[in-house]
C-alpha positions in Angstrom: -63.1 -9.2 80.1 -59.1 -8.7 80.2 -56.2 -8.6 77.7 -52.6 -8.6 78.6 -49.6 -7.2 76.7 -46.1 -8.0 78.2 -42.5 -6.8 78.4 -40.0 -7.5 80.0 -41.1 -5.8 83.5 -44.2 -4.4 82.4 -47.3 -6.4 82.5 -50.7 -4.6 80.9 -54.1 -6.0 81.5 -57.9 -4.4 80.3 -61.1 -4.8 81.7 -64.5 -3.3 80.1 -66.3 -1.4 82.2 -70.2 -2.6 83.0 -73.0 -1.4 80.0 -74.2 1.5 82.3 -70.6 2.6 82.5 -69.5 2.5 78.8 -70.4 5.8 77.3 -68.8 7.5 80.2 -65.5 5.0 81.2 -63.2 4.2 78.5 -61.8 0.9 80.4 -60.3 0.3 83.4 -56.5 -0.8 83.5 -54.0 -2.8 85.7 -50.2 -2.1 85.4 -47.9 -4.6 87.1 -44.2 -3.3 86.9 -42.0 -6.2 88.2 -38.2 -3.9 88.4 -36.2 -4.2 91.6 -36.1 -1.4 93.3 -34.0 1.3 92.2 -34.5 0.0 88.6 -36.2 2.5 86.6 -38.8 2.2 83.8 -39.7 5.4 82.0 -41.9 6.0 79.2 -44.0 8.9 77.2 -47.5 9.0 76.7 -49.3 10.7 74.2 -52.3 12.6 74.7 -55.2 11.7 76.0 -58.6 12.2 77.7 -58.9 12.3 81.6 -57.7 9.7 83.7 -57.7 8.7 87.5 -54.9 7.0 88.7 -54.1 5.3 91.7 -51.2 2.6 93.4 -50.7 1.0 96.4 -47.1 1.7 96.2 -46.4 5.3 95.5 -42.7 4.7 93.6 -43.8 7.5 90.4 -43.3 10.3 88.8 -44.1 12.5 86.0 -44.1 15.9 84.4 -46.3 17.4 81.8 -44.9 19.1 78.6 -42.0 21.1 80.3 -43.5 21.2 83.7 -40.4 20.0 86.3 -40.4 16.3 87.2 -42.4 15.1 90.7 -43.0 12.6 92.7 -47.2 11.1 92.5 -49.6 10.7 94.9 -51.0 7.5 95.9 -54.1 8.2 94.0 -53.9 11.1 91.5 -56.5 12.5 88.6 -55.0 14.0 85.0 -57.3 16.4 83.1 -57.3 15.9 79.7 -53.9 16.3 78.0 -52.5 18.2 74.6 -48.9 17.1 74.9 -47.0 14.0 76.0 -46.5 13.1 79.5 -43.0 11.9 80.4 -43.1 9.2 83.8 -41.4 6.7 85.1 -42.0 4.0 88.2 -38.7 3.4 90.9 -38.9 -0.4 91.2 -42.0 -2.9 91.9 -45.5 -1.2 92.1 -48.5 -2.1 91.0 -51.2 0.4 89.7 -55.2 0.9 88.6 -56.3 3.5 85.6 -59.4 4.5 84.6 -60.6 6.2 81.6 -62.3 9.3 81.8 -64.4 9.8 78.4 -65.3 13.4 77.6 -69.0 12.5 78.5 -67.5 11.4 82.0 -65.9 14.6 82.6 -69.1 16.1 82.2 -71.2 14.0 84.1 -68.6 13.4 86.9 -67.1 16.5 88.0 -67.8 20.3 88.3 -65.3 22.1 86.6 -65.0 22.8 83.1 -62.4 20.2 81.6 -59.7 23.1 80.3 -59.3 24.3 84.2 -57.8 21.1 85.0 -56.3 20.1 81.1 -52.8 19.1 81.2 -52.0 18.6 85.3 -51.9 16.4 87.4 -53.7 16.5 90.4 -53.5 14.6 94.5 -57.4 13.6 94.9 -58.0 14.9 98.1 -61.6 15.1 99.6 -61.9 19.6 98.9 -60.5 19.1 95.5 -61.9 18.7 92.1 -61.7 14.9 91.7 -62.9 14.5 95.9 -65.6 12.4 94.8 -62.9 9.5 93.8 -60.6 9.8 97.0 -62.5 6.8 98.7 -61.4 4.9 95.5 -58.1 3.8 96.4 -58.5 1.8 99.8 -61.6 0.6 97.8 -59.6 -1.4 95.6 -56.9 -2.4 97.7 -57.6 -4.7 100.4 -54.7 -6.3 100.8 -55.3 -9.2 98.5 -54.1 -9.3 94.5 -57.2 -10.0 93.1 -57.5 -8.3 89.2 -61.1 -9.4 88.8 -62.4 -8.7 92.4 -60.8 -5.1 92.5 -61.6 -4.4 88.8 -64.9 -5.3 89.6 -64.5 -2.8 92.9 -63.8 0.0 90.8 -67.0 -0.6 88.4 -69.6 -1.3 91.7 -68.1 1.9 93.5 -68.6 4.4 89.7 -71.6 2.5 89.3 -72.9 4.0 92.6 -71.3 7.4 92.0 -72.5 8.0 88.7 -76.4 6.8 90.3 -75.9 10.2 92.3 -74.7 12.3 89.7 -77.9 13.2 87.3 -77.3 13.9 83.2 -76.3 17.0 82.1 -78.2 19.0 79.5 -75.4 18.5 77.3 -74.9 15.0 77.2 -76.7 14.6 73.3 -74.6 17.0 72.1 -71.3 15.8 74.0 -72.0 12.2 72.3 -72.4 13.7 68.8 -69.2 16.2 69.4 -67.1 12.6 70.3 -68.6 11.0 67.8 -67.6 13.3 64.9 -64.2 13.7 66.3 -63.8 10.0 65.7 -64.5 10.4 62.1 -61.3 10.9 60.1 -64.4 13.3 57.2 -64.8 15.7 60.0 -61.3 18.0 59.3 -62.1 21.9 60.5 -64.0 23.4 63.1 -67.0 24.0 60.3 -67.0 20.6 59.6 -68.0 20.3 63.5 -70.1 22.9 63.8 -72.4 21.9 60.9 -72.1 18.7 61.9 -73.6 19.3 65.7 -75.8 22.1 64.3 -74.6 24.7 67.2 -72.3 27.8 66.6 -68.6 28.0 66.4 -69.3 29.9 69.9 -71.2 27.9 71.4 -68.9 24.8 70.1 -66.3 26.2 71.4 -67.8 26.6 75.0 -68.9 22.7 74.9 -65.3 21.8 73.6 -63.9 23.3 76.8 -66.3 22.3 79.1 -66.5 18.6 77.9 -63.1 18.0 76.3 -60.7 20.3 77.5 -59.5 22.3 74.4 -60.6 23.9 71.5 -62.0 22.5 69.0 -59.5 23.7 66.5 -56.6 22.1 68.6 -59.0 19.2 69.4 -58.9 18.2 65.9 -55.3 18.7 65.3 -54.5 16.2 68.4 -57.0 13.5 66.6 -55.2 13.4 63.3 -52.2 13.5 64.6 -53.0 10.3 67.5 -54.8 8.2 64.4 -51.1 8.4 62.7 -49.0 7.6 66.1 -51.7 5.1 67.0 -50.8 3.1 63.7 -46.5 3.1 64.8 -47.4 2.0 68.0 -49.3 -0.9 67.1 -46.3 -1.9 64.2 -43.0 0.4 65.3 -41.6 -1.5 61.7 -44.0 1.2 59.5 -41.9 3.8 58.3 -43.5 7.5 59.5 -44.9 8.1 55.7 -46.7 5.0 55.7 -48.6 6.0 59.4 -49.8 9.4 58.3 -53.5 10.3 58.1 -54.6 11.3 54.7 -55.2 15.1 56.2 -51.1 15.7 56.4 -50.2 17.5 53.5 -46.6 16.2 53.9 -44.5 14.4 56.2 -43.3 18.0 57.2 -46.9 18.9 58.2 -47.0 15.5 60.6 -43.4 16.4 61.9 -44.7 19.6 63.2 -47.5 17.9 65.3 -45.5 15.6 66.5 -43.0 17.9 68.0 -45.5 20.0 69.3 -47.6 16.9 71.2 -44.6 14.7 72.2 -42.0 17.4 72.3 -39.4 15.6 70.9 -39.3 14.6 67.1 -40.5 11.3 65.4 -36.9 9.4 65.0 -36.3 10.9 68.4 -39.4 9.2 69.6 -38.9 6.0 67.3 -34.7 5.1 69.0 -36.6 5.4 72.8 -37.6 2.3 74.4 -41.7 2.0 75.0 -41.9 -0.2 77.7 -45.0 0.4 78.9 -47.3 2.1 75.5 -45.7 -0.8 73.3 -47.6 -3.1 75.1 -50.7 -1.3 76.6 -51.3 -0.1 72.8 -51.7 -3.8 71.8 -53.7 -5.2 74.7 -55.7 -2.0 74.7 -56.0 -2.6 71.0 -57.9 -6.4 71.3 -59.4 -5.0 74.5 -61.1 -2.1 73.5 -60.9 -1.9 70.1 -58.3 1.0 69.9 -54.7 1.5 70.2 -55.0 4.9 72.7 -57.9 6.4 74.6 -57.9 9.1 72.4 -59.7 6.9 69.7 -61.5 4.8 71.8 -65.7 4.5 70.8 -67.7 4.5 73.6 
């Protein structure tokens, strides 16, 4: 299954991952960027879970928060993030994502999410994401096929996830994404009681599953349900997007600064060539605007 969302150079397209891959794989994703070279398309994405990332034509780059800009490898994993990601693509290239849900960190790599939360990584085979390095001449064979190399990607984490067995932690992972996805669950009590665990041990599941704490875990969810709402329909004012925990639009001003570094009216002039449209394919697609909020 596939949606598209277009702009002017930017072409979006979604494809579900296969029923044994859905709790762990948000969706899969094909970016066609049509520029001449040397014309530049930049844009900033919000937070998000984990994602591998990978192009037959290395023409990115990126930087974190305030980490210096730098060019991409041709295949490339991000940890979890808690603050934007500024990047941009030098001329034609086209390029695969997958989603990495919290329960796919855990089952599909051996390091605790926060060692690898916001950067951005080469996949190489002695690194953390070595068991995806294969990926890339996977996909591309030299023929532009979306369904036959979307359908590459699936067979090949179908395989690797077959030699990967459950963690101990998966029940409780679920239920910890599941109560992040509901808008009653507002301090780190509310999770606790709601998992039945600890703050402690809550704490060491958020960082080992999701990346962060749970505290700032929860901040980045209420503040993505309000810039998930903008991005779908840019005409809201800011007031009218904000999730019913902001206090005022002074509260929702703060987070935004602090996960997009840059403030809302700042973030509102920019052009969004690339998240304008993903948000709304992703939105028919998957059934959510960012990855952040996606329900697996």
């Amino acid at each position: 299954m596939l949606k598209q969302g277009l702009s002017s150079a930017v072409s979006t397209r979604f494809f579900m991952p296969s029923a044994e891959l859905a709790p762990y794989i948000s969706t899969y994703y094909l970016t066609e960027f049509a520029g001449a070279p040397g014309e530049i398309i930049a844009d900033w994405l919000h937070p998000e879970w984990a994602n591998l990332r990978l192009t037959d034509t290395p023409r990115w780059s990126a930087s974190i928060g305030d980490a210096p800009f730098a060019p991409l490898a041709r295949i490339i994993g991000t940890g979890p993030t808690g603050v934007a990601t500024h990047f941009s693509v030098d001329g034609p290239m086209r390029s695969w994502g997958i989603g990495l849900l919290p329960l796919g960190w855990l089952r599909l790599l051996d390091c605790p999410a926060s060692q690898l939360a916001d950067q951005t990584l080469a996949c190489t085979s002695d690194g953390p994401f070595g068991d995806f390095t294969a990926l890339h001449d996977t996909v591309f064979d030299g023929q532009v096929n979306p369904q036959a190399e979307a359908a590459r990607i699936d067979a090949f984490l179908v395989e690797l996830l077959s030699r990967r067995p459950p963690s101990e932690d998966e029940v409780r992972v679920r239920a910890a994404h599941a109560a992040l996805l509901d808008d009653q669950v507002a301090t780190v009590g509310d999770l606790a009681d709601r998992l039945g665990i600890s703050s402690r041990s809550l704490e060491r599941l958020s960082l080992r599953a999701f990346g962060f704490s749970p505290k700032l875990l929860l901040r980045r969810q209420r503040f993505l349900r309000s810039l998930a709402q903008f991005m779908l329909d840019p005409s809201l004012t800011w007031i009218r997007t904000l999730d019913w925990h902001y206090v005022d639009q002074a509260h929702f001003v703060r987070d935004f600064r602090r996960f997009m570094t840059m403030s809302p009216s700042e973030y509102a002039a920019l052009d969004h060539p690339v998240l304008r449209s993903a948000a709304r394919a992703r939105a028919v697609a998957a059934g959510a605007a960012v990855q952040a909020l996606h329900r697996p």
